[in-house]
C-alpha positions as CSV (number, residue, x, y, z in Angstrom):
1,X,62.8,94.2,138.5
2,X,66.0,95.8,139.0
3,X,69.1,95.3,136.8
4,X,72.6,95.8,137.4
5,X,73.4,95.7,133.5
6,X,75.7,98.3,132.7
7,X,74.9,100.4,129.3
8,X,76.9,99.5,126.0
9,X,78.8,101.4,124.5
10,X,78.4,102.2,121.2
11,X,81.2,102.8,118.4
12,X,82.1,105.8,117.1
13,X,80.5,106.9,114.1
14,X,83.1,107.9,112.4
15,X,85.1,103.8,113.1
16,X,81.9,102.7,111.9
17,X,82.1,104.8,108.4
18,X,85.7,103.7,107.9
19,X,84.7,100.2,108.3
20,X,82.0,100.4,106.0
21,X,83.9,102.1,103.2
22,X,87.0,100.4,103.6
23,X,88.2,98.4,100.2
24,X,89.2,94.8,100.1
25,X,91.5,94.7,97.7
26,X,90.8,92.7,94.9
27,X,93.1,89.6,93.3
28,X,94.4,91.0,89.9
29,X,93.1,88.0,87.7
30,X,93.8,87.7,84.1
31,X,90.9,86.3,82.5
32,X,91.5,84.5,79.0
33,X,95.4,86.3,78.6
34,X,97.1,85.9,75.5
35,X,96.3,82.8,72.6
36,X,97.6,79.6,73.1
37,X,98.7,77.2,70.8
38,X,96.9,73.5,70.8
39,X,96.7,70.4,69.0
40,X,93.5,68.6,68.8
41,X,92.6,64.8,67.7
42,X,89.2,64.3,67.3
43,X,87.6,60.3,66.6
44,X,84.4,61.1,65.0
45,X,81.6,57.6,64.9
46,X,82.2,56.0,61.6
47,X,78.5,55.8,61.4
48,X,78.7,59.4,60.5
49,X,78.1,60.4,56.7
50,X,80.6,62.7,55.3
51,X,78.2,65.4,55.3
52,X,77.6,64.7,58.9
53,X,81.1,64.9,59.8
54,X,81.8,68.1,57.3
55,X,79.1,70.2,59.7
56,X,81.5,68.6,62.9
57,X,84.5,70.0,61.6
58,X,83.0,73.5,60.7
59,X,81.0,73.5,64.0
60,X,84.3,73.3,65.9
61,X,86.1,75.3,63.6
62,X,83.4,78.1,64.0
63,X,83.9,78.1,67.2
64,X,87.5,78.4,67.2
65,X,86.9,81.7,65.3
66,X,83.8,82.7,67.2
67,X,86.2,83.0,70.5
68,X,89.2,84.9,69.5
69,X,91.0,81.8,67.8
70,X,92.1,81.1,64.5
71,X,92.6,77.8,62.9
72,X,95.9,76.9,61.4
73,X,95.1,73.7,60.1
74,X,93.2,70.9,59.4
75,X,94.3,67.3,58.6
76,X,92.3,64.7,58.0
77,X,93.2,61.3,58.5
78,X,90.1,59.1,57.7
79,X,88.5,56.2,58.8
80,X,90.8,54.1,60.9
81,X,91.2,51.1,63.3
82,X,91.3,51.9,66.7
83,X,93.0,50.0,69.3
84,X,89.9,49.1,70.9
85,X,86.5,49.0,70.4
86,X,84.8,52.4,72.2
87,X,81.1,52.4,72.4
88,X,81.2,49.3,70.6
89,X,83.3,50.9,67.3
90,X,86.1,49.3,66.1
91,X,87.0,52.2,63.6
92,X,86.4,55.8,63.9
93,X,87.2,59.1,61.8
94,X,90.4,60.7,62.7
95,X,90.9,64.2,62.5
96,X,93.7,66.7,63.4
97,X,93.3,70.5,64.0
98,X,95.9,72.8,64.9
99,X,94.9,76.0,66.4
100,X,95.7,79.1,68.1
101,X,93.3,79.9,71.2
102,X,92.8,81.4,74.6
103,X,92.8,78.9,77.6
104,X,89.2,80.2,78.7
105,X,87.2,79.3,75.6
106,X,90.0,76.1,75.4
107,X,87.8,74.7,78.2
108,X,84.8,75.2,77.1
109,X,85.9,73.8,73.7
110,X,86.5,70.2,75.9
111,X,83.0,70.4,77.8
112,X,81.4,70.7,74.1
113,X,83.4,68.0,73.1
114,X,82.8,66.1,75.9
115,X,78.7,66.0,75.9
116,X,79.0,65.1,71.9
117,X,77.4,62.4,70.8
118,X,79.2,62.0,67.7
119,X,82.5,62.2,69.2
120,X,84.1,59.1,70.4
121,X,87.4,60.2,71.9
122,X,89.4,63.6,71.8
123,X,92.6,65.0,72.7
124,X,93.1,68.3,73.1
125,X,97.2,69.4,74.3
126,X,98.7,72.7,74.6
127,X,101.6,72.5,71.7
128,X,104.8,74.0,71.3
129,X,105.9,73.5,75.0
């Protein structure tokens, strides 16, 4: 069998090397920046003894200070009446921090929050703003 094909022609090496080696240049991407400043409200199960809701508190206020943070206060307002029942509750344990943090472990804070089983309802806002 004859063919007509015409032979390819292959790159320079030297294109080839430049194309290989050349750099993308990467986004400059700030990962966790400075602290921010939040408010958190926390409705803890009433079913919860105080003992039970004294290792809540120090678990998230461990992890405030595990990730960079610091807590600047914590208020709390006790057993309430909520405005509706949640999970079948009709009161909960109210509970205020105010904290300094970055916006990184801020998120993860609100997944941990989130899969709780003790915690009813939270709300977590950047303050100051």
């Amino acid at each position: 069998m004859a063919s007509n094909s015409q032979p390819v022609q292959e790159a320079p090496k030297e294109a080839v090397a430049k194309e290989i080696t050349k750099e993308v240049a990467k986004p400059a991407v700030t990962v966790g920046g400075g602290l921010n400043s939040y408010e958190l409200v926390v409705i803890v199960t009433p079913e919860a003894t105080e003992e039970k809701l004294e290792t809540r508190l120090n678990s998230i206020s461990q992890y405030i200070a595990r990730h960079g943070g610091s807590a600047v206060s914590l208020d709390k307002w006790g057993k309430r009446r909520m405005a509706y029942p949640i999970k079948k509750f009709v009161e909960g344990n109210y509970v205020l921090f105010k904290f300094m943090l970055p916006p990184i472990a801020s998120r993860e804070l609100e997944n941990n929050l989130r899969i709780s089983e003790d915690v009813l309802r939270y709300l977590m806002v950047r303050a100051g703003e």
